[in-house]
Backbone bond lengths (Angstrom), bond angles and torsions (degrees), N, CA, C in turn:
res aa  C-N    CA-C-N  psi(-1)  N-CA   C-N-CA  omega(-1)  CA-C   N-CA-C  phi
1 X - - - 1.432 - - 1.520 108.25 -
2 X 1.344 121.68 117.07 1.136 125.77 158.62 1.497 129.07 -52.12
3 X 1.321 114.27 132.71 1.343 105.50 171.70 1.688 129.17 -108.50
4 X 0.887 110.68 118.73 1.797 113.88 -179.37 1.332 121.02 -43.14
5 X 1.111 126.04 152.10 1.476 148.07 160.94 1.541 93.22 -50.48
6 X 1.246 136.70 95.37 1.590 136.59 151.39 1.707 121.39 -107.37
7 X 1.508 126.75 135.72 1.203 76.53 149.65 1.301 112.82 -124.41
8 X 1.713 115.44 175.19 0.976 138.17 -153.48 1.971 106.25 -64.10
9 X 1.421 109.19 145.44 1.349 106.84 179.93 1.363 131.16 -54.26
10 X 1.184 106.31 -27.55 1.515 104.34 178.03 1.742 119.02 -68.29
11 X 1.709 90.03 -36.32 1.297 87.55 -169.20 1.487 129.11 -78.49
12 X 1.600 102.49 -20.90 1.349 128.87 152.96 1.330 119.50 -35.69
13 X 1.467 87.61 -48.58 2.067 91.25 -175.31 1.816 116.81 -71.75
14 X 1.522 87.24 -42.12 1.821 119.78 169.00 1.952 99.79 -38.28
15 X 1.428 104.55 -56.29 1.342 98.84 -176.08 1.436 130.80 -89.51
16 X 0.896 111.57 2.14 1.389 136.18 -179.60 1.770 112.31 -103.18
17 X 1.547 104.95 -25.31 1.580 112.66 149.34 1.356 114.23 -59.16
18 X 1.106 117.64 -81.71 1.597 133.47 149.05 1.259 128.43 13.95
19 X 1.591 99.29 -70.96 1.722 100.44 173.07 1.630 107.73 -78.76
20 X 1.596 117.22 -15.94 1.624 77.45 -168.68 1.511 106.15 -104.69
21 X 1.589 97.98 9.15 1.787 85.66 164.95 1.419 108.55 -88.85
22 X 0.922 107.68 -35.46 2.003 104.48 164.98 1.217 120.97 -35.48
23 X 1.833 102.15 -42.07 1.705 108.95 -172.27 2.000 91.23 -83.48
24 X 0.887 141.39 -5.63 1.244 133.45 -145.23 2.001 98.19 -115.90
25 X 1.339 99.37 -53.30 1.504 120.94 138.17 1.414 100.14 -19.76
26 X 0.957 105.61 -151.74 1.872 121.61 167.34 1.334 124.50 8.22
27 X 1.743 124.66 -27.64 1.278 138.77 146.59 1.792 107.03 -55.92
28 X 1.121 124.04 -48.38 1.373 137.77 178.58 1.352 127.39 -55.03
29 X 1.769 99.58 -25.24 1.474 107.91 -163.86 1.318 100.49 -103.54
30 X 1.117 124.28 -42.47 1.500 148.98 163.31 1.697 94.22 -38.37
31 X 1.105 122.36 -101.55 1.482 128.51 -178.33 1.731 96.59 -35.60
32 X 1.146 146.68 -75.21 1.396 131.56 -179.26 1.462 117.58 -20.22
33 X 1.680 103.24 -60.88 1.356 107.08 171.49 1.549 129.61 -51.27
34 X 1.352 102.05 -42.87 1.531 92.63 -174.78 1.919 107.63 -80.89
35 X 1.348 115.04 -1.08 1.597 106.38 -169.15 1.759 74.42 -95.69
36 X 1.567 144.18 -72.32 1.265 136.14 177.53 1.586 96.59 -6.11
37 X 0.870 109.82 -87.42 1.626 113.08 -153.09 1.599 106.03 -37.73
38 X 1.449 116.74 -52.43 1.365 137.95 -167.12 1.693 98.39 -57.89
39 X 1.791 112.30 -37.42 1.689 110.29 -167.59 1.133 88.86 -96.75
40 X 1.357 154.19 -7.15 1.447 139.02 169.78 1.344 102.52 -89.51
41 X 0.859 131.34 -1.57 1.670 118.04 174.28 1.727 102.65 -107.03
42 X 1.405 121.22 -43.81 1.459 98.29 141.93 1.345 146.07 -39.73
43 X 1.195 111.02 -69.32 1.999 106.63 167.69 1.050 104.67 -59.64
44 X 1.539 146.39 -40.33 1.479 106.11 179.37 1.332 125.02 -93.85
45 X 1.566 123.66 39.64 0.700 151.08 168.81 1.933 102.09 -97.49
46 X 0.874 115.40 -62.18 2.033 122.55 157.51 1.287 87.47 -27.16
47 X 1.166 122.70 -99.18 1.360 135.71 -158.80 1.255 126.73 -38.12
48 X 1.784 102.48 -49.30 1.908 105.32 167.03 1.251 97.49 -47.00
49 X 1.532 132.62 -79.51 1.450 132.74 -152.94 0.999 113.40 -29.24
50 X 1.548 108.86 -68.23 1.908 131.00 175.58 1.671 102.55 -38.27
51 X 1.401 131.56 -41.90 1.372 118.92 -174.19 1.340 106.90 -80.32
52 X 1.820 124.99 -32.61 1.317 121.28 -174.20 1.414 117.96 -79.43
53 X 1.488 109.70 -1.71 1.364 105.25 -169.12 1.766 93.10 -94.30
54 X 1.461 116.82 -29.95 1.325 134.36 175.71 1.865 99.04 -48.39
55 X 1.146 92.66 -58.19 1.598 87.20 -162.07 1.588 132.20 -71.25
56 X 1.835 86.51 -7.86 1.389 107.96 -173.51 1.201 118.20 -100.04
57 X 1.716 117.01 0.30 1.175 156.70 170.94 1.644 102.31 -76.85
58 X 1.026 106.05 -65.22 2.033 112.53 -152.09 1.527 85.45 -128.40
59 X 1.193 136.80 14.03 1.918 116.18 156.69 1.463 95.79 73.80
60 X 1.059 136.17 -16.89 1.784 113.81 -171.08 1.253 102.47 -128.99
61 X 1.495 118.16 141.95 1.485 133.16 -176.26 1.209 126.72 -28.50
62 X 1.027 149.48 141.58 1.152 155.71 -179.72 1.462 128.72 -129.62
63 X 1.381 128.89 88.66 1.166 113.37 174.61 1.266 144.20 -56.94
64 X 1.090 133.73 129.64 1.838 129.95 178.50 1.527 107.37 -42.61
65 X 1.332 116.77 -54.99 1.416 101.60 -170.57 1.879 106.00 -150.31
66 X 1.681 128.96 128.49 1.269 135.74 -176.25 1.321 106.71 5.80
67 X 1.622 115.66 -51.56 1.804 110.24 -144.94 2.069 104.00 -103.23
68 X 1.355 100.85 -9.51 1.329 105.17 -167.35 1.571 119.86 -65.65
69 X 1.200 113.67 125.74 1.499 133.18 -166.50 2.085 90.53 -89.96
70 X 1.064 125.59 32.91 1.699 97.67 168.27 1.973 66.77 -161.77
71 X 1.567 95.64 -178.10 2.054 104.62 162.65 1.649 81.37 -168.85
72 X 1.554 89.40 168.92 1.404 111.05 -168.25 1.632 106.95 -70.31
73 X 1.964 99.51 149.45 1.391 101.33 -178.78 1.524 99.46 -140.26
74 X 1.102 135.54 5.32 1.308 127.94 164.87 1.782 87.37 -162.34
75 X 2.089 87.73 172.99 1.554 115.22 160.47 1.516 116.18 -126.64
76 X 1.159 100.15 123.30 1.439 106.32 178.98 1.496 106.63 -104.36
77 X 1.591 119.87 124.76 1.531 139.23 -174.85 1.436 104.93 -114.22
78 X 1.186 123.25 144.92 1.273 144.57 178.25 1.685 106.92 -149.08
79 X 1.646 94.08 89.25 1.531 114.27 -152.84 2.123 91.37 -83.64
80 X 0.827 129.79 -8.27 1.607 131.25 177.25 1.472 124.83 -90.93
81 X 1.755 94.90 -30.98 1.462 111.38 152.48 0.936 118.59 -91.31
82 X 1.832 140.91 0.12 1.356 118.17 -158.90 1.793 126.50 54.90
83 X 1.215 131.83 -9.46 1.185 126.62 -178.99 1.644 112.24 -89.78
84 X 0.735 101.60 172.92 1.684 114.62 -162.06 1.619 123.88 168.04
85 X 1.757 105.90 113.04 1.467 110.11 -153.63 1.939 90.55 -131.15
86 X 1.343 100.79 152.43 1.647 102.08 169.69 1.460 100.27 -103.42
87 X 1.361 98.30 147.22 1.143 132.81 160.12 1.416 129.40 -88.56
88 X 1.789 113.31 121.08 1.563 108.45 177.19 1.113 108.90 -112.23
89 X 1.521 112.38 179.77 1.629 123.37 -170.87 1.595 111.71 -70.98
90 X 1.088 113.33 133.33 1.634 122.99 178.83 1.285 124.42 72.64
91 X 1.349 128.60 168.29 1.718 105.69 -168.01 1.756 97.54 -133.11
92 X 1.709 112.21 48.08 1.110 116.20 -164.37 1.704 89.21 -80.14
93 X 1.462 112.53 156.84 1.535 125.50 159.22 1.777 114.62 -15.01
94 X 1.296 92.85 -54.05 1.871 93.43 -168.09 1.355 105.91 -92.16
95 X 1.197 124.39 4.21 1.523 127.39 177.17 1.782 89.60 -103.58
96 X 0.838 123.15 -42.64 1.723 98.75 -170.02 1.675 109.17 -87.11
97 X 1.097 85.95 -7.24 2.112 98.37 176.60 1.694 100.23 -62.13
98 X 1.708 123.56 -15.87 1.282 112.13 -165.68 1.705 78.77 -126.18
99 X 1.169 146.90 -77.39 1.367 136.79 -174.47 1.476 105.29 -133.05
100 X 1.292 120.02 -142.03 1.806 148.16 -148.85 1.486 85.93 -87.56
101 X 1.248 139.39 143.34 1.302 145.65 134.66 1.561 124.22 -109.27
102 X 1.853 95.15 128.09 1.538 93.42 173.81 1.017 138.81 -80.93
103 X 1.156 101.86 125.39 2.183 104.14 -153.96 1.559 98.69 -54.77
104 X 1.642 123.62 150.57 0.669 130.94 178.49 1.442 87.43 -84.90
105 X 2.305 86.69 163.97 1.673 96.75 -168.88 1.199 139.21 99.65
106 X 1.700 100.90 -37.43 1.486 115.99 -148.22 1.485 83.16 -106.22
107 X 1.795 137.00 157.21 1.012 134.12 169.76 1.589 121.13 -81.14
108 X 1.273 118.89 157.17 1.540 117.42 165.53 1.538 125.06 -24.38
109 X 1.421 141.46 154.94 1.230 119.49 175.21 1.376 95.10 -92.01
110 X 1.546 99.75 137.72 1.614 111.07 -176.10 1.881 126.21 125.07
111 X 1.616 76.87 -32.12 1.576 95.05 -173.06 1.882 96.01 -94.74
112 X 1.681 85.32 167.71 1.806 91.44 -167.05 1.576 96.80 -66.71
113 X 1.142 107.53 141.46 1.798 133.63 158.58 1.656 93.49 126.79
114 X 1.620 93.22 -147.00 1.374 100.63 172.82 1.441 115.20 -129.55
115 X 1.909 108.02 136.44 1.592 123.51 -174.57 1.539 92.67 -83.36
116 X 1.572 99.51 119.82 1.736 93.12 170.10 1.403 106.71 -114.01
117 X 1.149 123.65 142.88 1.409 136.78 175.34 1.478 112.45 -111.03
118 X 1.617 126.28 139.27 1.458 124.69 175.87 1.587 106.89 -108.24
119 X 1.218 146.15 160.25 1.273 135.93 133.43 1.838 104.23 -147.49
120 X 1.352 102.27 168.30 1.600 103.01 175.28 1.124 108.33 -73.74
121 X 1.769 93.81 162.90 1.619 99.24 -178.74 1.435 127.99 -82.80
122 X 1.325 105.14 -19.73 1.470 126.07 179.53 1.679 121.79 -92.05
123 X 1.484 109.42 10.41 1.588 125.24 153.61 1.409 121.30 -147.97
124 X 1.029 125.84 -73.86 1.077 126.47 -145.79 1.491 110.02 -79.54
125 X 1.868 115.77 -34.37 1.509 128.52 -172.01 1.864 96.68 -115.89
126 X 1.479 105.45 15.49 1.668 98.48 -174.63 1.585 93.74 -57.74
127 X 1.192 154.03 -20.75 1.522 146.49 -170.57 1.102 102.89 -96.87
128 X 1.322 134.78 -2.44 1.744 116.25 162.07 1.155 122.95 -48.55
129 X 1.492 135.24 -42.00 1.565 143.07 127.29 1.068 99.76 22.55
130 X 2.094 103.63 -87.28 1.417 86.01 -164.68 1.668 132.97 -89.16
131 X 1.222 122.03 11.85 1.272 136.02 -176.48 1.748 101.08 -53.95
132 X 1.076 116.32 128.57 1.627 107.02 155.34 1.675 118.38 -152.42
133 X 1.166 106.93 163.89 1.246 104.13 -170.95 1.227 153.92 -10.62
134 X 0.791 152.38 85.29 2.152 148.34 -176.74 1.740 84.95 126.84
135 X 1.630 137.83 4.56 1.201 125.90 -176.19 1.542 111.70 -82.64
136 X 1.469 111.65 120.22 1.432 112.83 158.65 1.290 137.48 -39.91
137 X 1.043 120.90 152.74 1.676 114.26 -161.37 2.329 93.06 -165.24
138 X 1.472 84.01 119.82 1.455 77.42 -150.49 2.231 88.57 -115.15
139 X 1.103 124.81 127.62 1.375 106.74 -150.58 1.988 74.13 -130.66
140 X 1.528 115.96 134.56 1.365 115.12 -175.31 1.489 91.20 -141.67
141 X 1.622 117.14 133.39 1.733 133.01 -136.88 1.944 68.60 -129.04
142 X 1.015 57.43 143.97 2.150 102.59 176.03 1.738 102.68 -59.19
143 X 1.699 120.77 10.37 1.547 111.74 -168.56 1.917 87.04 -142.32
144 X 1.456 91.06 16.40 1.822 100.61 162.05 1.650 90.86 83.75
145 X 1.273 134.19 -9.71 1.684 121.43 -169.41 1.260 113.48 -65.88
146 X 1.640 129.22 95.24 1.870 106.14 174.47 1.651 98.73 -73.90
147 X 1.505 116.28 156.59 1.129 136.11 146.66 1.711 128.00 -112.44
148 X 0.809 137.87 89.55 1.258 142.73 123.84 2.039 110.74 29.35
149 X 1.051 125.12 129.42 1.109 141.16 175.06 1.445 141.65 -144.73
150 X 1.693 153.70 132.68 0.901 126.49 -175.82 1.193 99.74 -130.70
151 X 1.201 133.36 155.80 1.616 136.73 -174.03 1.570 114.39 -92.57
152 X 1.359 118.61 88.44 1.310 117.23 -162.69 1.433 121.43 -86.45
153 X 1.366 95.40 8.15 2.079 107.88 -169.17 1.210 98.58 153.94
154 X 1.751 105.25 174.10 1.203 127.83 166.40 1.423 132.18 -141.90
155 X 0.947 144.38 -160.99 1.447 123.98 -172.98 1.811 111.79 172.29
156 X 1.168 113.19 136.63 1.453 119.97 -165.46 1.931 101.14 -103.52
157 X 0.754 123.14 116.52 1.139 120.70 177.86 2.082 128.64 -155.07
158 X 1.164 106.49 137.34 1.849 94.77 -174.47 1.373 122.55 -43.63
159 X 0.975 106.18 163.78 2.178 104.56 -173.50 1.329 112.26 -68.88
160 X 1.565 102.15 -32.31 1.875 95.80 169.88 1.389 121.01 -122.88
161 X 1.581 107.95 29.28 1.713 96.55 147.85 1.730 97.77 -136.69
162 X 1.030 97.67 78.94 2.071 110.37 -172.53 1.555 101.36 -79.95
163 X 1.417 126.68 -22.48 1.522 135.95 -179.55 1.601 97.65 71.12
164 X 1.220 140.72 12.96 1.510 124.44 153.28 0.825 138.35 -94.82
165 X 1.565 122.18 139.65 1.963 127.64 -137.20 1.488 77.55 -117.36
166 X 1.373 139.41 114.14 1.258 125.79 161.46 1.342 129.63 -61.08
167 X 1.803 104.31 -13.61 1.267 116.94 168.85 1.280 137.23 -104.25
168 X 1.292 108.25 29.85 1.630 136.70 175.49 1.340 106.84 -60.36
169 X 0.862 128.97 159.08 1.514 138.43 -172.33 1.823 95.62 -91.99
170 X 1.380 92.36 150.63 1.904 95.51 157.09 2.143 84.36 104.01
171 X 1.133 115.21 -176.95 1.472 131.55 -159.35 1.850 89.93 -123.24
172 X 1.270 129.27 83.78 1.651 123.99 178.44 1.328 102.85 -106.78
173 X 1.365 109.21 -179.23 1.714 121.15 -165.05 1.792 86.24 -159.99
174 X 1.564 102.41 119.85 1.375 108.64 167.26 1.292 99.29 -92.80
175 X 1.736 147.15 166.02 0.936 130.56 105.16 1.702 133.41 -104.81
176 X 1.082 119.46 161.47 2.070 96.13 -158.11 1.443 84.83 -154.06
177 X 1.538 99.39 140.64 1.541 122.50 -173.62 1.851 100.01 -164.29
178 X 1.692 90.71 147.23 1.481 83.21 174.86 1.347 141.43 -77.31
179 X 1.378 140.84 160.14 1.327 136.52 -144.11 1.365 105.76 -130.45
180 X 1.366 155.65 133.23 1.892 101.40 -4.38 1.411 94.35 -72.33
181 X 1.232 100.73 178.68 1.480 160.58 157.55 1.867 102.44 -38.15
182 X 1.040 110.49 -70.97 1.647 123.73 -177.82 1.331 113.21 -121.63
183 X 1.280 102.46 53.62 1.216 110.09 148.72 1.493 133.69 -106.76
184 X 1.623 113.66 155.17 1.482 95.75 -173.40 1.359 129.46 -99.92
185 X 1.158 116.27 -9.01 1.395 138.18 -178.98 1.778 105.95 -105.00
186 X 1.509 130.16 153.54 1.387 128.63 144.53 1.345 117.08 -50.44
187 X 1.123 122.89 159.71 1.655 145.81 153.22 0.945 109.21 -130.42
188 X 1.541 113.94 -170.75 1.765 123.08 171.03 1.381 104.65 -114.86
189 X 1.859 110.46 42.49 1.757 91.10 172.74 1.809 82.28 -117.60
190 X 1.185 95.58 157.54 1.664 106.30 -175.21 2.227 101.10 -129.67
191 X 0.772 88.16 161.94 1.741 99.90 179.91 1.387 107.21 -116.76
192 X 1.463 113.67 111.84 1.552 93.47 -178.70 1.721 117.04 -123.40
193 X 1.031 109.15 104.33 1.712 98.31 171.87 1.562 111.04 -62.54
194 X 1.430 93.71 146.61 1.086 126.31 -167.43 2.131 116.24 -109.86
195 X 1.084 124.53 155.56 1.491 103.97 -164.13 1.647 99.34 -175.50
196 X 1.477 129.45 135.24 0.952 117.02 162.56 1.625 107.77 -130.72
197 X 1.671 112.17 151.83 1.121 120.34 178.45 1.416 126.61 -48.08
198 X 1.698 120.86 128.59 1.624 112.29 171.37 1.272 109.04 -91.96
199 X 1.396 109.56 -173.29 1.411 131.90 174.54 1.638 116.99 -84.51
C-alpha cells in the first residue's frame, strides 16, 4: 500500500497557528501605522504651539523641533468649533506631515490677494466638514497681527484648476484639503473653503 503525501495533524494545526499570527501581526502593524500618523500630528501640534508662542515672544523663527526643515507662521482658530491648528512655512510633503502649510506664493493672511493654506483631510483640516457659512475664522501671523475672517462659501474643485488668483484684489483666506472626506486614497479633487476678511 502506498502511502500519500499527508501532513501530519499536528503540524497542520502548527501551521495554521503560524499563519494567523502572521495575519494578526500585520493586522497590528497596519493599525499602529494609521494611529502613528494620527499621534504625530497631535504632538507636533504641542510642539508647533511651543515654537509659535517662541516666535511671538522674540520676533524670530522658531523651530518646533532641532531637525525641522519648515517652523510655524501663523494660527488658524475656528472659535465655534473650538479647534485651532498652526500653520508652517510651505506646503511641502514633510511640512503638512506635521500641520497646515502656507502655500507658497500666496500672501500673508490679511494682506491684499488671497492667503492660501493646505492641510490633509484626515488630520489636521478633518473639520473643514464642519465649517459653514457666516463662521469665523480668526488667522494670527507670527508678527502678533490677528485678522478676522468670515467663511463666505466653499467649493470642490481639481488641485490645478482650484480658480484662486492669489492676486485678486480684496483681503481672502483659502482653505484647501483633499476631497472627499472618506476617502482612502488621494485624488486631484480638493475642498476649498473660502473666507473673506472683516472689519
Amino acid at each position: 500500500m502506498a502511502q500519500g503525501l499527508t501532513i501530519p495533524t499536528k503540524r497542520r494545526s502548527g501551521l495554521w497557528t503560524g499563519a494567523a499570527a502572521l495575519f494578526a501581526l500585520a493586522g497590528l502593524v497596519l493599525v499602529g501605522q494609521g494611529l502613528w500618523i494620527h499621534a504625530k500630528a497631535l504632538l507636533a501640534q504641542v510642539l508647533l504651539e511651543r515654537a509659535f508662542e517662541q516666535t511671538l515672544a522674540t520676533g524670530a523663527p522658531a523651530k518646533p523641533w532641532p531637525w525641522a526643515d519648515t517652523w510655524p507662521v501663523a494660527r488658524i482658530e475656528f472659535p465655534r468649533l473650538g479647534k485651532s491648528v498652526i500653520v508652517l512655512a510651505g506646503s511641502s510633503g514633510q511640512a503638512l506631515a506635521f500641520g497646515p502649510g502656507h502655500v507658497e506664493g500666496t500672501p500673508d493672511a490679511g494682506e491684499d490677494g488671497v492667503a492660501v493654506y493646505a492641510a490633509h483631510r484626515d488630520t489636521h483640516f478633518a473639520f473643514l466638514r464642519d465649517v459653514v457659512v457666516g463662521d469665523e475664522i480668526l488667522v494670527t501671523r507670527t508678527d502678533g497681527t490677528s485678522v478676522r475672517f468670515r467663511m463666505t462659501g466653499s467649493d470642490v474643485a481639481r488641485w490645478d484648476r482650484s480658480g484662486i488668483d492669489a492676486s485678486s484684489s480684496g483681503r481672502h483666506l483659502a482653505l484647501a484639503t483633499c476631497w472627499p472626506f472618506d476617502a482612502r486614497t488621494s485624488g486631484p479633487m480638493r475642498y476649498v473653503v473660502e473666507a473673506v476678511a472683516v472689519e
